[in-house]
PLY file of the C-alpha trace (Angstrom):
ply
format ascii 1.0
element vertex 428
property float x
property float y
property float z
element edge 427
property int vertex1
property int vertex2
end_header
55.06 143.04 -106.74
53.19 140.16 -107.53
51.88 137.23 -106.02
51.43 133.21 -107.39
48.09 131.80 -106.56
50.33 129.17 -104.53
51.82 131.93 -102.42
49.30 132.03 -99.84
51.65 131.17 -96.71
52.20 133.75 -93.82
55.31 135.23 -94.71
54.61 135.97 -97.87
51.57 138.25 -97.52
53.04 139.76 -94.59
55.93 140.79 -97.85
53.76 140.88 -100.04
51.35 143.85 -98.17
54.36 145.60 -96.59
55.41 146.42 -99.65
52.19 147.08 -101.55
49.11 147.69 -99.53
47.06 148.35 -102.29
47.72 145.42 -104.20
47.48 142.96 -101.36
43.95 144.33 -101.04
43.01 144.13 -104.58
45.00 140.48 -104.49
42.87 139.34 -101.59
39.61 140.82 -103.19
39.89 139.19 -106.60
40.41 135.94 -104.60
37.71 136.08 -102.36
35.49 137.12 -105.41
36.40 135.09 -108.21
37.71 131.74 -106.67
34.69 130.32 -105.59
31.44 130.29 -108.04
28.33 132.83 -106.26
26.50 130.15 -104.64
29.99 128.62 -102.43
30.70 132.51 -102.06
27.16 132.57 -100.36
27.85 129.46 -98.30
31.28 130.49 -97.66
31.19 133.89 -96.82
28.96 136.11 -94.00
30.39 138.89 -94.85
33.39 140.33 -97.17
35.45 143.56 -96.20
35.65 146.15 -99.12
38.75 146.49 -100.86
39.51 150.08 -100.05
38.72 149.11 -96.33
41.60 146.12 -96.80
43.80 148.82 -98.47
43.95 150.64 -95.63
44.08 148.12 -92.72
47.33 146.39 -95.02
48.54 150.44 -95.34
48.48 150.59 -91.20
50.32 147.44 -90.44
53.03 147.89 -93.20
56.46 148.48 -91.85
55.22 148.14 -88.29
56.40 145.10 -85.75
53.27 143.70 -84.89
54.21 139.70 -85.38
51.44 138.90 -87.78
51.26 142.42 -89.44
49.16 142.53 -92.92
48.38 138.41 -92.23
44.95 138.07 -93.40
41.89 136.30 -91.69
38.63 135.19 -91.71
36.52 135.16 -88.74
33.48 132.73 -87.90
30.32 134.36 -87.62
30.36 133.70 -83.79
32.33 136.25 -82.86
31.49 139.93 -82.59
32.94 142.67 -84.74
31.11 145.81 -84.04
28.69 146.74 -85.46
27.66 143.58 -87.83
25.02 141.79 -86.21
26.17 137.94 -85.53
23.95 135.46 -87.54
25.47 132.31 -86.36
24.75 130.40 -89.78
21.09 131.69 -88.50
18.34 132.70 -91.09
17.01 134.55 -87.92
16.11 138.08 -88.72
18.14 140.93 -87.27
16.89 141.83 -83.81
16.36 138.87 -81.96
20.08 137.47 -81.16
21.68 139.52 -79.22
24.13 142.24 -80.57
27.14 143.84 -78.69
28.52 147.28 -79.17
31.84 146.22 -78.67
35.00 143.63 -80.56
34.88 140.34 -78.73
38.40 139.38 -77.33
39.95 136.94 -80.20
39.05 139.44 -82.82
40.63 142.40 -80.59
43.65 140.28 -79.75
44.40 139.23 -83.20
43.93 143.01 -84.46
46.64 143.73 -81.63
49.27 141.65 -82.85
49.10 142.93 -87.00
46.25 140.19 -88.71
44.16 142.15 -90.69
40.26 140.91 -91.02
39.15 140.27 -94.28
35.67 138.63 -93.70
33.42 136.87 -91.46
32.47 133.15 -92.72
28.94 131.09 -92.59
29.09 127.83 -90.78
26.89 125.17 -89.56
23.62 126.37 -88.41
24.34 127.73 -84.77
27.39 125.30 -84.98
25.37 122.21 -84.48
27.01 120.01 -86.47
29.61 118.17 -87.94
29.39 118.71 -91.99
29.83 121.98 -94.28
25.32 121.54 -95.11
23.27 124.92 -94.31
20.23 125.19 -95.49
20.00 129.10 -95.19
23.13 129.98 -97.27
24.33 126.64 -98.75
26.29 123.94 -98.53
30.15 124.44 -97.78
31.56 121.99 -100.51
35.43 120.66 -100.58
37.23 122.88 -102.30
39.13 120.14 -104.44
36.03 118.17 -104.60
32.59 120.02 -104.69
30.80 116.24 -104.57
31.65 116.26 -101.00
31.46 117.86 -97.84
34.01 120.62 -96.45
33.11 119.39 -92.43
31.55 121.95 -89.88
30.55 123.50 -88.23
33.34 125.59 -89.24
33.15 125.18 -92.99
33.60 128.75 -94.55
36.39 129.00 -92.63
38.16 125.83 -93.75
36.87 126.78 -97.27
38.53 129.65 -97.60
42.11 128.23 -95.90
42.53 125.00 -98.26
41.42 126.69 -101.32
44.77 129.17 -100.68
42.07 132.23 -100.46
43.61 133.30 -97.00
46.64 131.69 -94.87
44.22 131.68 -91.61
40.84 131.33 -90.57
39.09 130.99 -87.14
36.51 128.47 -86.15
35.14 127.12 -82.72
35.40 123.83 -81.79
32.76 122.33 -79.17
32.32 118.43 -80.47
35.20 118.79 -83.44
33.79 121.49 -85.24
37.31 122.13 -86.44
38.75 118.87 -86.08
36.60 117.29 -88.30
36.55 120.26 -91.08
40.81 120.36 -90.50
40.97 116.48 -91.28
38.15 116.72 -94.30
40.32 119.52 -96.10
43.67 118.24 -95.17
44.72 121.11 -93.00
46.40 122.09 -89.89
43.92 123.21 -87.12
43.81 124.18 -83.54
41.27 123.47 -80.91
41.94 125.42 -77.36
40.91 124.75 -74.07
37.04 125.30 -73.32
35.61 128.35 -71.37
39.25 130.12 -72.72
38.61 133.79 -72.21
38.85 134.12 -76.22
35.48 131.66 -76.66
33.42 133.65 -73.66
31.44 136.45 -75.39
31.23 134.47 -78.58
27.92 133.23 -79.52
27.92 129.92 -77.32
26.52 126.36 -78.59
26.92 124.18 -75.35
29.60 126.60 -73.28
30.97 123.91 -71.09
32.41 122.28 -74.40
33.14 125.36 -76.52
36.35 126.52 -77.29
37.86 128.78 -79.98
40.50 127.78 -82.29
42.05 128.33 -85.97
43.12 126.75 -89.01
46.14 126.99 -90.93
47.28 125.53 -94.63
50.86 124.53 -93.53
52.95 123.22 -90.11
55.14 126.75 -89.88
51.94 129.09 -90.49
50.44 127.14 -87.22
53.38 127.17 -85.02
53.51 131.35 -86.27
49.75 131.43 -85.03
50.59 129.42 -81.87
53.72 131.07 -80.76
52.02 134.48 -80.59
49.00 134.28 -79.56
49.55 131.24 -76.79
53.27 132.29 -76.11
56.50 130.29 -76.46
57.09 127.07 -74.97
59.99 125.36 -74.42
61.03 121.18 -74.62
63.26 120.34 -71.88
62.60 117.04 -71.47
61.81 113.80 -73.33
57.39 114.18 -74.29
56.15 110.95 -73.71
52.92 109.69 -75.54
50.71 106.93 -76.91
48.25 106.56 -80.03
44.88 104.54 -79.43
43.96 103.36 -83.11
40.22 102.49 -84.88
40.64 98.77 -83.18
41.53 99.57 -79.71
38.64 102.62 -79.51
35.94 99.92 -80.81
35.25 102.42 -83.84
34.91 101.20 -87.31
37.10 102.89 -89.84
37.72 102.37 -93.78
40.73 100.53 -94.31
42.34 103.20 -96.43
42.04 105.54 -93.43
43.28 103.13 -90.59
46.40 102.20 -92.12
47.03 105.88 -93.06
46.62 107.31 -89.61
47.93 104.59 -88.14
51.34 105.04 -90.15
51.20 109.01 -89.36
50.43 108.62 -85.56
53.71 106.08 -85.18
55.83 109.55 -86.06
54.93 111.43 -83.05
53.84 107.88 -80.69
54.39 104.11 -79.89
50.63 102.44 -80.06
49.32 102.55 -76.15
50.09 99.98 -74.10
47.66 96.75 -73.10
46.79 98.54 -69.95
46.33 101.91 -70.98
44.59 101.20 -73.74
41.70 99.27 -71.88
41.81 101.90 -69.40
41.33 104.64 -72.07
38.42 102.72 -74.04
36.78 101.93 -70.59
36.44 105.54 -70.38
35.86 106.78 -73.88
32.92 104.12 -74.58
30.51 106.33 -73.71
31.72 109.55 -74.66
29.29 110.31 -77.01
26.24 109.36 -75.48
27.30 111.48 -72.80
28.29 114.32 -74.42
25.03 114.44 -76.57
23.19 114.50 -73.49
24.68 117.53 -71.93
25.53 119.39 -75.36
21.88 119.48 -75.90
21.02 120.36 -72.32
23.14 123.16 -72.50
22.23 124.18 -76.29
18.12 124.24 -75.03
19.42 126.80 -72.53
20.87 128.87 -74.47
17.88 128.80 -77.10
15.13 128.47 -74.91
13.68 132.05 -75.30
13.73 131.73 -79.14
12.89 127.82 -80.08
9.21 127.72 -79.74
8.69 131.24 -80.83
11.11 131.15 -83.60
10.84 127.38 -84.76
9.95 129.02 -88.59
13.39 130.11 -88.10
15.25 126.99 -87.48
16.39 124.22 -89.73
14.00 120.56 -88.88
17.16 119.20 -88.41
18.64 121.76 -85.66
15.62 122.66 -83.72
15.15 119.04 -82.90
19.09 118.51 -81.73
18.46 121.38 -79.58
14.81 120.59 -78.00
16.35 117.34 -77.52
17.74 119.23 -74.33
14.14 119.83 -72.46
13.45 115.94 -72.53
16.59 114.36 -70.58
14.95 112.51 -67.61
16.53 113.40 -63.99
18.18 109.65 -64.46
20.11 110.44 -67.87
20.91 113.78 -66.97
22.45 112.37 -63.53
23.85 109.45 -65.34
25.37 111.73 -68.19
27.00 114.06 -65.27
28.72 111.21 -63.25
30.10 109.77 -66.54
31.44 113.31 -67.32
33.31 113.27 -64.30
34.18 109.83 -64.14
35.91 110.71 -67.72
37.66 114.02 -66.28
39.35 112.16 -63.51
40.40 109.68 -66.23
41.95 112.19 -68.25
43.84 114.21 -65.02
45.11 110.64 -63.93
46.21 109.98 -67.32
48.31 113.28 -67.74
50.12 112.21 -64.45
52.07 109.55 -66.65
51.88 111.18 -70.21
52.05 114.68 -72.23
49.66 113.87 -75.12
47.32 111.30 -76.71
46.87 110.81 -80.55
43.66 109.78 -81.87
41.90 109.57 -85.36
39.94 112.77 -85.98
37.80 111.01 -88.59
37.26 107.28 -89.59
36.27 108.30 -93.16
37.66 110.83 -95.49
35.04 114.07 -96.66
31.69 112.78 -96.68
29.22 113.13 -100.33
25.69 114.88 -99.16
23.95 111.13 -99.12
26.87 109.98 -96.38
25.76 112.47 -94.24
23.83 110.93 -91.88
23.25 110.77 -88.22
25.54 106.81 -87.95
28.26 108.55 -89.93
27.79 111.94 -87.42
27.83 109.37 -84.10
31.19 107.61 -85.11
32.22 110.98 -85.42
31.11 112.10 -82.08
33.04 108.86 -80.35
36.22 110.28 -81.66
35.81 113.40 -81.32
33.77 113.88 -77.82
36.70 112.50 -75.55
38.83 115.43 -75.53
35.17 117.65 -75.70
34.28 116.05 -72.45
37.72 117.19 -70.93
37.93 120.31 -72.19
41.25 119.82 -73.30
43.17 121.57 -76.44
43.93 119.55 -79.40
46.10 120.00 -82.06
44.92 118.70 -85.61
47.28 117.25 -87.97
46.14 116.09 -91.99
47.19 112.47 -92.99
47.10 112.48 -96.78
45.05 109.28 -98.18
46.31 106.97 -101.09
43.31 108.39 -103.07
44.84 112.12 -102.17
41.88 112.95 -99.63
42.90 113.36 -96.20
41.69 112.06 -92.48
43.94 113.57 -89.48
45.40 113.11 -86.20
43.75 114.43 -83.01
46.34 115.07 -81.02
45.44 115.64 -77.63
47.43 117.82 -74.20
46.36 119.36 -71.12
47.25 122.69 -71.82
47.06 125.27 -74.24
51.27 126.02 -73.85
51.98 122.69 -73.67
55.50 121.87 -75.45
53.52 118.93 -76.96
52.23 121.71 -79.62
55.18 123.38 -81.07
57.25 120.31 -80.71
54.42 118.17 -82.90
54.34 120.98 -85.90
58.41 120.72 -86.07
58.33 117.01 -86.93
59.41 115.91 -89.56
0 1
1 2
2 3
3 4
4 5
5 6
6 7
7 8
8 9
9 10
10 11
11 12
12 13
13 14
14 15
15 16
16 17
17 18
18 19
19 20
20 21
21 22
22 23
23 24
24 25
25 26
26 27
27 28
28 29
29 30
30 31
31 32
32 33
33 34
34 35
35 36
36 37
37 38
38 39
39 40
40 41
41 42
42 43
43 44
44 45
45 46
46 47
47 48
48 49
49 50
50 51
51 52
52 53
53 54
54 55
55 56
56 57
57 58
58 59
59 60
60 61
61 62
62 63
63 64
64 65
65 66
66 67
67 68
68 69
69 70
70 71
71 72
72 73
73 74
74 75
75 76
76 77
77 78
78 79
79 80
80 81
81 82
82 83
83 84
84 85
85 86
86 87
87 88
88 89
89 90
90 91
91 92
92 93
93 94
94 95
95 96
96 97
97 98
98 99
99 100
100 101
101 102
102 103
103 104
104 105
105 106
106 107
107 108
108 109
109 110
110 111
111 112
112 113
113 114
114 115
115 116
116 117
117 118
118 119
119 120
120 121
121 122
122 123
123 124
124 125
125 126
126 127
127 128
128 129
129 130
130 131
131 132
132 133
133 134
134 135
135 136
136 137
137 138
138 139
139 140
140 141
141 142
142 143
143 144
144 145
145 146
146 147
147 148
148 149
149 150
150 151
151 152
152 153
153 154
154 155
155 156
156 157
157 158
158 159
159 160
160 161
161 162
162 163
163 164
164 165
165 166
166 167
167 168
168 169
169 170
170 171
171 172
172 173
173 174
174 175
175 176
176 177
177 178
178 179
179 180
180 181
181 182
182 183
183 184
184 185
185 186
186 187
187 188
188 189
189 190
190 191
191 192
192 193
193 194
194 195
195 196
196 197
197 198
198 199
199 200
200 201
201 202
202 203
203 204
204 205
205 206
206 207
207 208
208 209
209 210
210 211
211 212
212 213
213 214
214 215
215 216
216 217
217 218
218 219
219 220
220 221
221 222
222 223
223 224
224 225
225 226
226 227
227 228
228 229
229 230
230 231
231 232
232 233
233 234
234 235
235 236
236 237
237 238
238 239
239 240
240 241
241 242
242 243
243 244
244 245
245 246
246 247
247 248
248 249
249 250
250 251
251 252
252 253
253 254
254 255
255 256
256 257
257 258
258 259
259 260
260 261
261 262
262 263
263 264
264 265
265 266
266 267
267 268
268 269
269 270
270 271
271 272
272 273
273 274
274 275
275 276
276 277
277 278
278 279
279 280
280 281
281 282
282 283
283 284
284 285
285 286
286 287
287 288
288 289
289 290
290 291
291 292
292 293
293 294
294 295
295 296
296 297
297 298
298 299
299 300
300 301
301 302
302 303
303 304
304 305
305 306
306 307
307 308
308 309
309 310
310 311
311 312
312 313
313 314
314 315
315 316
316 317
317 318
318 319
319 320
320 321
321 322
322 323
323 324
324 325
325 326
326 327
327 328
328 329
329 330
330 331
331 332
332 333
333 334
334 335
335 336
336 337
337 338
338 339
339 340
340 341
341 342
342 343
343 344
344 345
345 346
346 347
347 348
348 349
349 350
350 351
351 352
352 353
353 354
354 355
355 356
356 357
357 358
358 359
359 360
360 361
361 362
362 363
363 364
364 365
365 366
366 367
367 368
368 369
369 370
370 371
371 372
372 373
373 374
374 375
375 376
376 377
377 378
378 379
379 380
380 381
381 382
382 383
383 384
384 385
385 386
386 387
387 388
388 389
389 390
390 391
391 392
392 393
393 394
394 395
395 396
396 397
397 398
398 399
399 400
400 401
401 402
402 403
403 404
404 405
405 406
406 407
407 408
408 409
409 410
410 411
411 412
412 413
413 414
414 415
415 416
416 417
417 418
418 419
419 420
420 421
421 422
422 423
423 424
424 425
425 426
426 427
């Protein structure tokens, strides 16, 4: 039996290794080895599983009724699969991060319901940022345009999804890490709920924002991924929502972009209202600020046994993001705090009248190397750090541009079954 390069979906490697397990792992091999040249394969990839290994993991699923039996998947380098050592997009030497003996839980889960690992991917340097640049291994390009960025932190992942190498990939998510890379490569991505018990033994950034999620290439793979691993959920009512455009959030956007999400987000929403809408900028205007604040507080934390010992380890560029976090005064740390909860009870008053909120994910299409800079990172962050700040799940959707990149919709519920999600990925 053989597979098209543009047979990549679901279903058709779960038919495609059910009936061959050998050639599925050979398939998924030559793709992992010859579609991308040796130095994305560096950037992309953390580690690759060995074809025989593949063989045999496709061999054990075949004819079985696990619901995502002989899927394939790529897991970020956050999560633990013993016995590799987690790197983290780290050029720390084995040794000093900790290790653990044991699976973490989203790797274990997805094993239990058929999806066969294929390889762990590189990312953003401890997942502090928003493009697909690393230093250590490489930068993640586009994988229909190598001038430009894939979007982090996880890149490999959304690499290997939207160049067709594998149907699924996970990421993490803690200021749009997959938001961002899901609307640069025009793909389907999930975002769960932070402190979910699938993101607490991964290797945290800021754990109070972190949350684990996945990407997908299509609408029917996603709502496959969603149904089984967060459990059906049923529409028995009319979902009521609103979209908050570029204008009404105060955030400058190209015009390509605006019109295009714009025209996408009237699908699933009316615009909001005069009222809402001042109440939600009100609360979003200093989301990013805020969330910068206590990201970094909580990223020195986690580093602060390794940053002045190791700095010859870190990037410049990350170890000063992160020691950002011993240098809050008591004011801004106290002033960051009671605008966190200010914008919690905004968001739990706001999902009293509605079931979801659409946003832009991204006010720019993938960014070239020289457009990566800290401005284009902070309009990022003030689209993205909302929904961070509440902790809430979000459901990425692509918007295709007129010059065929892509931007996407952020769109935004209070819970990780809410109806919102399957009902989204059946629109039209």
């Amino acid at each position: 039996m053989a597979i098209s390069l543009a047979a990549v979906s679901m279903p058709e490697w779960q038919a495609f290794s059910a009936k061959d397990p050998s050639g599925a792992a050979h398939e998924l091999t030559r793709r992992m080895q010859t579609q991308l040249s040796e130095n994305q394969q560096r950037a992309v990839f953390a580690w690759m599983q060995t074809e025989r290994e593949l063989a045999a993991t496709f061999e054990r699923f075949a004819g079985t009724l696990a619901p995502l039996a002989g899927v394939p998947y790529a897991l970020k380098d956050v999560f633990q699969v013993s016995p590799l050592a987690i790197k983290a997009g780290s050029h720390f030497p084995n040794g000093i991060l900790p290790k653990k003996e044991r699976d973490g839980k989203l790797p274990h889960v997805l094993r239990g319901v058929g999806a066969v690992l294929a390889a762990k991917t590189n990312m953003y340097e401890f997942a502090y940022g928003l493009t697909g640049e690393n230093p250590h291994y490489g930068d993640c390009e586009h994988p229909h345009d190598p001038s430009r960025t894939s979007g982090g932190s996880s890149s490999g992942s959304a690499v290997l999804v939207a160049a067709g190498i594998m149907p699924f990939a996970t990421g993490t998510d803690t200021g749009g890490s997959i938001r961002v890379p899901a609307a640069f490569c025009g793909l389907y991505g999930l975002r769960t709920s932070s402190q979910h018990v699938w993101i607490e033994d991964a290797f945290p950034l800021a754990p109070s924002f972190d949350a684990a999620g996945w990407f997908t290439g299509n609408a029917q793979d996603m709502y496959t991924v969603h149904r089984y691993l967060m459990g059906a959920t049923k529409v028995e009512r009319e979902l009521r929502g609103c979209y908050m455009d570029f204008e009404a959030l105060g955030v400058p956007a190209d015009k390509d972009v605006a019109e295009a999400v714009c025209a996408a987000a009237a699908v699933y929403a009316p615009a909001a209202d005069k009222t809402t809408a001042e109440q939600l900028r009100h609360g979003f205007e200093h989301a990013a600020e805020t969330y910068a604040v206590i990201q970094s507080t909580e990223a020195y934390k986690v580093h602060a046994a390794w940053l002045d010992p190791h700095r010859e380890h870190y990037s410049p560029v990350v170890w000063d993001r992160i020691d950002r976090g011993r240098h809050w005064t008591t004011e801004q740390l106290d002033e960051a705090q009671t605008r966190h909860a200010a914008l919690k009870l905004m968001w739990t008053n706001y999902f009293l009248t509605y079931d979801f909120l659409i946003l832009p994910a991204t006010p720019f299409p993938a960014l070239r190397k020289n457009e990566c800079t800290q401005t284009n990172r902070d309009r990022l962050l003030a689209l993205n750090a909302p929904a961070s700040l509440g902790g809430l799940p979000v459901l990425s959707i692509p918007v295709t541009l007129p010059s065929g990149l892509t931007s996407g919709l952020q769109i935004i519920v209070n819970s990780n079954q809410s109806p919102v999600i399957p009902w989204a990925l059946k629109r039209p």
